[in-house]
C-alpha positions in Angstrom: 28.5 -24.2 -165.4 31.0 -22.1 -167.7 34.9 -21.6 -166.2 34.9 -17.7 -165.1 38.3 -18.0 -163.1 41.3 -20.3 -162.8 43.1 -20.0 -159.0 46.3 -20.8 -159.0 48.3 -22.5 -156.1 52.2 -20.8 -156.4 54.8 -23.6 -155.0 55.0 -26.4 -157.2 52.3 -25.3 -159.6 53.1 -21.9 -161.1 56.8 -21.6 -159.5 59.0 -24.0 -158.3 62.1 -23.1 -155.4 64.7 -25.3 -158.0 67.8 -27.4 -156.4 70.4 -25.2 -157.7 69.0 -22.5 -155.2 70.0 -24.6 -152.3 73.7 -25.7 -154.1 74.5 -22.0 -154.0 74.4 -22.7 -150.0 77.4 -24.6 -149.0 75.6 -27.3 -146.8 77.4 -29.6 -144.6 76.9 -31.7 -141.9 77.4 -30.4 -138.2 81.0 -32.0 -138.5 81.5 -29.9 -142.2 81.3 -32.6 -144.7 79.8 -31.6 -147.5 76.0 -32.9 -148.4 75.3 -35.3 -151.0 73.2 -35.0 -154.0 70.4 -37.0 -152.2 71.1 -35.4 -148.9 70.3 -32.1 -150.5 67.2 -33.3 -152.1 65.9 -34.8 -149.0 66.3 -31.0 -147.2 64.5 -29.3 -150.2 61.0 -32.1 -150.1 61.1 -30.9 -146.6 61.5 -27.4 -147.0 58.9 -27.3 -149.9 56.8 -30.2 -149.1 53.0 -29.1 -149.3 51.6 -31.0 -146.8 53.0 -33.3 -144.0 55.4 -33.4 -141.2 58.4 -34.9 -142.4 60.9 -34.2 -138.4 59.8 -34.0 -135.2 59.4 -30.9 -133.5 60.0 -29.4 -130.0 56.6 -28.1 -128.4 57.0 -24.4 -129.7 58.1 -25.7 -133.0 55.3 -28.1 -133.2 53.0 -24.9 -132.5 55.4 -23.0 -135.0 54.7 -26.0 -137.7 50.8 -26.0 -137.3 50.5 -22.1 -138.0 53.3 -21.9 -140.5 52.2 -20.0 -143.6 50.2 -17.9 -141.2 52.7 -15.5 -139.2 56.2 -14.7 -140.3 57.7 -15.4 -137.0 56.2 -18.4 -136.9 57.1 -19.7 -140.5 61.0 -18.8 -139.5 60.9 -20.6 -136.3 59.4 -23.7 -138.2 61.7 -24.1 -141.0 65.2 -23.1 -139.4 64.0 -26.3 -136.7 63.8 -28.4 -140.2 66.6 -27.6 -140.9 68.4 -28.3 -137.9 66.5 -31.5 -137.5 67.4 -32.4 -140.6 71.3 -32.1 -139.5 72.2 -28.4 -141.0 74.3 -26.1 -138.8 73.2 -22.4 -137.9 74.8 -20.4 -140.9 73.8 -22.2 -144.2 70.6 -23.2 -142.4 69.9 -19.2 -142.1 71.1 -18.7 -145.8 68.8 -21.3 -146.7 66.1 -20.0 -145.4 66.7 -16.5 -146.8 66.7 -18.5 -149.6 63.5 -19.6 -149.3 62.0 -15.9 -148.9 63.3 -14.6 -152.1 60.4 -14.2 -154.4 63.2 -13.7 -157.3 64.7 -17.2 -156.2 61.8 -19.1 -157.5 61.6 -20.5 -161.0 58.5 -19.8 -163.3 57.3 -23.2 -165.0 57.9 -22.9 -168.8 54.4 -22.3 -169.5 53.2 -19.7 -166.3 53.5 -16.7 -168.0 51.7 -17.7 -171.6 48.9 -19.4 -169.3 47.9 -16.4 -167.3 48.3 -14.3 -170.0 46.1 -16.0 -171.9 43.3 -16.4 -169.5 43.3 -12.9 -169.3 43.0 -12.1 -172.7 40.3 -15.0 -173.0 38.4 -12.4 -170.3 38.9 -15.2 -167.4 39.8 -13.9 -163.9 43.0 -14.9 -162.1 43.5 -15.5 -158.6 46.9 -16.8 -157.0 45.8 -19.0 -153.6 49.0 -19.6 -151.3 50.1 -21.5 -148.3 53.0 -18.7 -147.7 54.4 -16.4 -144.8 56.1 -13.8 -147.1 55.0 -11.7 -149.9 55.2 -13.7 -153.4 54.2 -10.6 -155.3 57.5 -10.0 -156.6 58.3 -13.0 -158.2 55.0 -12.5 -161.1 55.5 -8.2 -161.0 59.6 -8.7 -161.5 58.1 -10.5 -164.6 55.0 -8.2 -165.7 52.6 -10.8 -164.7 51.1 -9.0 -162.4 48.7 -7.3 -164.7 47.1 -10.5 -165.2 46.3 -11.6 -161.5 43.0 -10.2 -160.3 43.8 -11.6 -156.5 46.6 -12.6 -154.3 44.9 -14.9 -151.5 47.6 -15.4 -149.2 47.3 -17.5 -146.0 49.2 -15.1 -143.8 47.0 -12.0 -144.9 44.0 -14.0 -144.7 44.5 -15.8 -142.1 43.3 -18.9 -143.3 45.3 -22.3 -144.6 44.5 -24.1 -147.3 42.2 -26.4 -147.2 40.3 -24.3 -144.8 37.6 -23.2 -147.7 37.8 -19.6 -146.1 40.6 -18.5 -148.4 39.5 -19.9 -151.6 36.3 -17.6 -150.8 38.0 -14.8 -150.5 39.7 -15.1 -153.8 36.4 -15.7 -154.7 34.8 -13.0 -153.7 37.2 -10.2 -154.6 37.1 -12.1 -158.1 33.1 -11.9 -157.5 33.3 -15.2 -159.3 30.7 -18.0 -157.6 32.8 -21.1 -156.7 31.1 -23.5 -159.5 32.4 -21.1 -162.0 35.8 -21.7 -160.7 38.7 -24.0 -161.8 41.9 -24.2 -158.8 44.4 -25.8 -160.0 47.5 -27.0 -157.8 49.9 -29.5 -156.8 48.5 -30.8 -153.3 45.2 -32.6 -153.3 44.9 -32.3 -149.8 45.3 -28.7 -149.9 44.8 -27.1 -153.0 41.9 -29.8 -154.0 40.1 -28.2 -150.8 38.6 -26.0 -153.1 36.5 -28.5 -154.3 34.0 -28.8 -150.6 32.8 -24.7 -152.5 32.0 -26.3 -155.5 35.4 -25.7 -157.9 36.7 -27.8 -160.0 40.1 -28.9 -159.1 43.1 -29.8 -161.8 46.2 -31.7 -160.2 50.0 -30.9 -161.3 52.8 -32.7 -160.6 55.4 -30.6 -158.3 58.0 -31.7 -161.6 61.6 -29.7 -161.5 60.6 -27.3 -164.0 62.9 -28.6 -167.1 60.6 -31.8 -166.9 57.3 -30.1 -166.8 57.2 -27.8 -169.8 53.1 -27.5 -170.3 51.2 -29.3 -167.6 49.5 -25.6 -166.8 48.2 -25.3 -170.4 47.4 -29.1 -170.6 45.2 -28.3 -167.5 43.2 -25.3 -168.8 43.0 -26.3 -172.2 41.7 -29.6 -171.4 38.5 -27.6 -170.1 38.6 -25.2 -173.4 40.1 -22.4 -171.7 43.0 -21.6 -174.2 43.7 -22.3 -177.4 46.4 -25.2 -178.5 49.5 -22.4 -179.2 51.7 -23.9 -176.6 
């Protein structure tokens, strides 16, 4: 069956939340000392990690954990518990997080915005499909992108997680694309490959910092003739 629609996962496939954005935090240690390089990176896999459970969790944070990315209250509790399981005092740990809910904080790949603009002008429809508890929105209309998304399916107002197929269908059907006409491409194929139990296909991206993966998103839907080779 022809490709009518590409669904995009947003962390780690069209946008990634960069490093930098957590050195403008002064983290330390409980006792003040400053953390390291790898320190740093450790608390940004868990803060950004996909899938997994990477500290343990107090009983209401365990429930917090499990239903995330579908109640803001819940996402907070979750990720401010990381973080003070992971050794972060109170104040940066709240900056961090703020961090975190800034849509302008996140860092387009090189190649997002000449992708979806060219599946639009090929006449394919775009869907964004997200594991999130705040409103991404901003971070594609801050950019004009916006006009080139037919669907935000977001776990939080759908209710649903990937890989629960319920919210690929509903991108779906607001598209009113059938799922074998449908390409999702992401960077979790425990999550964003659960697309694939409808019927899509399913293209898998590397969660790269964005200066080492300039064109992985137009390797992926040109591969199946869905743009031409400008990029």
């Amino acid at each position: 069956m022809a490709i009518e629609a590409v669904l995009f996962d947003f962390s780690g496939t069209l946008f990634r939340l960069e490093e930098a954005q957590f050195r403008e935090v002064e983290l330390t240690d409980n006792d003040g000392r400053p953390l390291d390089t790898h320190e740093v990176t450790e608390i940004m896999r868990r803060m950004t990690a996909p899938v997994g459970q990477l500290v343990e969790f107090d009983e209401a944070g365990q429930y917090a954990w499990e239903n995330r990315d579908l109640d803001p209250a819940l996402h907070r509790t979750a990720y401010l518990q990381v973080l003070e399981r992971s050794g972060v005092p109170d104040v940066p740990a709240k900056q961090l997080y703020e961090r975190l809910l800034d849509p302008m904080a996140w860092t387009p790949y090189p190649d997002t915005g000449e992708v979806l603009r060219a599946l639009y002008e090929n006449g394919l429809a775009v869907a964004v499909v997200s594991n999130i508890a705040f409103d991404l929105r901003p971070a594609l209309t801050g950019r004009g992108w916006d006009r080139y998304i037919g669907d935000f399916a977001l776990s939080f107002e759908v209710g649903a997680m990937k890989p629960d197929e319920r919210i690929f269908r509903s991108a779906l059907e607001r598209l009113g694309i059938a799922p074998e006409n449908a390409l999702m491409v992401g960077d979790s194929l425990e999550a964003d490959g659960g697309a694939t139990v409808l019927g899509c296909e399913f293209a898998l991206v590397d969660p790269l910092p964005t200066v080492d993966r300039p064109s992985a998103l137009a390797e992926a839907v040109r591969s199946r003739g869905l743009m031409d080779g400008r990029l």
